[in-house]
KOLLO-30648 format. One record per residue (C-alpha): x, y, z. Coordinates in Angstrom, 2 decimals, always signed. Layout:
<pts>
<X->X&Y->Y&Z->Z>
...
</pts>
This chain:
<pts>
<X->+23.31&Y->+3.68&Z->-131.91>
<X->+23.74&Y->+3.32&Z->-128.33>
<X->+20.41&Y->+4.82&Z->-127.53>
<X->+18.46&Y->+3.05&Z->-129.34>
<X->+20.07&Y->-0.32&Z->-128.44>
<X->+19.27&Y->+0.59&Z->-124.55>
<X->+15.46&Y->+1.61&Z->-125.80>
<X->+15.45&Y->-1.43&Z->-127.42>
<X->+14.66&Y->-0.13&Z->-130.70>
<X->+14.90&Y->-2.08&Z->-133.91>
<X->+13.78&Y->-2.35&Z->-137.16>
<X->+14.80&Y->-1.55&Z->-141.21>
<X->+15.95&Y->+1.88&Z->-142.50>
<X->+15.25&Y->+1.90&Z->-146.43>
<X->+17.38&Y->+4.48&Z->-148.26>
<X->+17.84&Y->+5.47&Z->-151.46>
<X->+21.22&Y->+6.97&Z->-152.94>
<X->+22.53&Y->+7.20&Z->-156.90>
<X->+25.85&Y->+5.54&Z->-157.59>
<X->+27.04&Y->+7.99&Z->-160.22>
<X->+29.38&Y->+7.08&Z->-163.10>
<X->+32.45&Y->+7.38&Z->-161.30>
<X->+31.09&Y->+4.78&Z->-158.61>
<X->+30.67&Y->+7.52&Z->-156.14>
<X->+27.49&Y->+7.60&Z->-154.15>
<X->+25.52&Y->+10.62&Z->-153.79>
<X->+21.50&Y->+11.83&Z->-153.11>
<X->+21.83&Y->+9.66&Z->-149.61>
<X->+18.27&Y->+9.82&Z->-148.34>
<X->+15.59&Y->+8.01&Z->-146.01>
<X->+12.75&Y->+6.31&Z->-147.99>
<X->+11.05&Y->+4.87&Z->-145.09>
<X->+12.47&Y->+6.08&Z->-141.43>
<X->+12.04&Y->+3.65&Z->-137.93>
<X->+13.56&Y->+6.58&Z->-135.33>
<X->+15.34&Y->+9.30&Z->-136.28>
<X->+19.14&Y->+7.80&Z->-134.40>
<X->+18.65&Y->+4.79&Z->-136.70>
<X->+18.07&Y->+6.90&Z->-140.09>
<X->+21.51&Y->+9.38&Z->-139.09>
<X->+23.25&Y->+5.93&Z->-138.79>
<X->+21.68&Y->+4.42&Z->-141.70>
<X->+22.69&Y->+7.51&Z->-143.76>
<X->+26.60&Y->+7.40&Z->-142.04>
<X->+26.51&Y->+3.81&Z->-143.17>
<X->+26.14&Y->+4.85&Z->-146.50>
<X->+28.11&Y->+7.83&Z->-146.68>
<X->+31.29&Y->+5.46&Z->-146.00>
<X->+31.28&Y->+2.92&Z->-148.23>
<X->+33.98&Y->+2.37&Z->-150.36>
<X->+32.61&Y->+3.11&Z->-154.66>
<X->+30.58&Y->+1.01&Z->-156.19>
<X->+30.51&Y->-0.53&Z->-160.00>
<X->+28.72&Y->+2.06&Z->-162.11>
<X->+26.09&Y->+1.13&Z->-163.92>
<X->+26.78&Y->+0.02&Z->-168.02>
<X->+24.26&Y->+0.99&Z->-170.44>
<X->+25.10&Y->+0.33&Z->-173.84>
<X->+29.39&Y->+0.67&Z->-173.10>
<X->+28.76&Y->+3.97&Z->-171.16>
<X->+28.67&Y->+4.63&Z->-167.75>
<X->+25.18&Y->+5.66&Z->-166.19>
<X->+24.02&Y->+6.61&Z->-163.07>
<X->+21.60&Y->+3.96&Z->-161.35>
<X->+19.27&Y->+4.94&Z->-158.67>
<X->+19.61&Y->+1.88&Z->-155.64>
<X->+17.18&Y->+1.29&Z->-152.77>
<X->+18.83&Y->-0.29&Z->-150.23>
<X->+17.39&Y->-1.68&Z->-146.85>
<X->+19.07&Y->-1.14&Z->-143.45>
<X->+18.49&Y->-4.14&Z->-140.68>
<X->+18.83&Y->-3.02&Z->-136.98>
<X->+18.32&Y->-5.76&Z->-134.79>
<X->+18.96&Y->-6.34&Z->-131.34>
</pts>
């Protein structure tokens, strides 16, 4: 975010979403926030990325809860 890059704030967003069977992702939250422009961009991040592979358990399609960490740096 613009903002934050003039404040010169940086640092790692972790999130945590489910990819659900369909490969969707869904349950988009902020595990551990740095400033609260970086965890709304963290969270758009997420929200637009294309679906991933569903998780396999024994031949059928699960959903898997991911933690994922977010690097801003200037």
């Amino acid at each position: 975010p613009t903002q934050a890059y003039h404040e010169g704030i940086e640092g790692r967003v972790l999130c945590g979403f489910v990819v659900n069977e369909d490969g969707s992702l869904s349950h988009i939250s902020v595990i551990r926030s740095v400033e609260k422009s970086l965890d709304r961009e963290a969270v758009r991040i997420i929200s637009n990325m294309p679906k991933w592979d569903a998780g396999v358990l024994s031949d059928t399609f699960v959903p898997v809860y991911y933690i994922l960490p977010i690097p801003f740096r200037l």
